[in-house]
N, C-alpha and C positions, 0 to 999 in steps of 0.2 A: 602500312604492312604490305610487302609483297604479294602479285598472287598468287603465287604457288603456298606461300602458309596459309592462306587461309585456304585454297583449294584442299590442303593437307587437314585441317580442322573439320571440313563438312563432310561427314558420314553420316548426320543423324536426318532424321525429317524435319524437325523444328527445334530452335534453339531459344532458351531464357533471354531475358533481357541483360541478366549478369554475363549469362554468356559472352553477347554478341559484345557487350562494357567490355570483356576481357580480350575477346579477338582483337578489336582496334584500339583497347587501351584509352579509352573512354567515359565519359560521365554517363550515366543510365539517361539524364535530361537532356545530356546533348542527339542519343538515339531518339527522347520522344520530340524532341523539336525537329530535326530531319523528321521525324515521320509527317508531319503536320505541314510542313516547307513542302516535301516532295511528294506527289501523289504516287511514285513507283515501288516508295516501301510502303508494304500493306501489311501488317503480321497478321495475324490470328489471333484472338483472342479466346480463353476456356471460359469455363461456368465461374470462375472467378475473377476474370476480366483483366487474366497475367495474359500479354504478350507473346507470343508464340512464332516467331521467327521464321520464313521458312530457306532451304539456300536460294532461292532467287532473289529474296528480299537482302538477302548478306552481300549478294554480288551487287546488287547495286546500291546498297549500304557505300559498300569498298567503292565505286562509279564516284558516287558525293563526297567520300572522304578524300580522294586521290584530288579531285578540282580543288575544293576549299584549303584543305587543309596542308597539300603538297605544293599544290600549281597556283594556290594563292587566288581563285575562283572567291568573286562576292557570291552570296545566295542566290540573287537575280543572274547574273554570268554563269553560274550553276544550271540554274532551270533553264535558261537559254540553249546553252551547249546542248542538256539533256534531251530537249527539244526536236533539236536537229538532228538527232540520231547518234548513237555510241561510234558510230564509225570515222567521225569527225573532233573524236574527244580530244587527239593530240595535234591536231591541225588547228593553230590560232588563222584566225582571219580579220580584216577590215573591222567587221561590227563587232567583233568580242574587244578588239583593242579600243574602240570608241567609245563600248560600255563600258571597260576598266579604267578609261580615263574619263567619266563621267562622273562617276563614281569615285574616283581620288579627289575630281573639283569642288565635290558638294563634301566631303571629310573635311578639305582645306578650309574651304569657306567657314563651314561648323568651326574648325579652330580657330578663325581667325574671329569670329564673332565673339567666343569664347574668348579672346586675350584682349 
């Protein structure tokens, strides 16, 4: 999702968990697993232990879904990049291409044990 729609969507203070499912068009589990993977989404949780979203947490929701899901980012290449600071998100370098091909060798290898 671009950002400007979702910059268009945050007027509120905290958002449901169906919410944020709908902004990026998403499983509800695939939000609580990013929440658990990344330490930079934090929600809020109420007296009833619903999730509570706030727009920081959306932006960098949008941060982990643009790596993975767009740029093709593993989880580990994810929290790397994020690591190094947002300002470096669209700049590949030496070690993100050495973990991306790390990371394809040990998929191959798994398949190839696998046949």
């Amino acid at each position: 999702m671009p950002m400007s729609e979702v910059d268009m969507k945050l007027q509120k203070l905290y958002y449901s968990m169906g919410e944020v499912s709908e902004m990026f068009d998403v499983n509800a589990s695939l939000i609580r697993f990013w929440e658990k993977e990344f330490s930079i989404i934090k929600p809020k949780k109420n007296k009833k232990g619903n999730r509570l979203f706030t727009q920081k947490d959306i932006k960098n929701f949008e941060l982990i879904y643009r790596l993975v899901k767009i740029e093709g980012y593993t989880l580990g290449g994810a929290k790397l990049k994020l690591r190094r600071g947002k300002k470096s998100i669209n700049e590949p370098n030496q070690e993100d291409v050495v973990l991306m091909l790390e990371q394809i060798k040990k998929e191959l290898l798994s398949v190839k044990e696998a046949l």
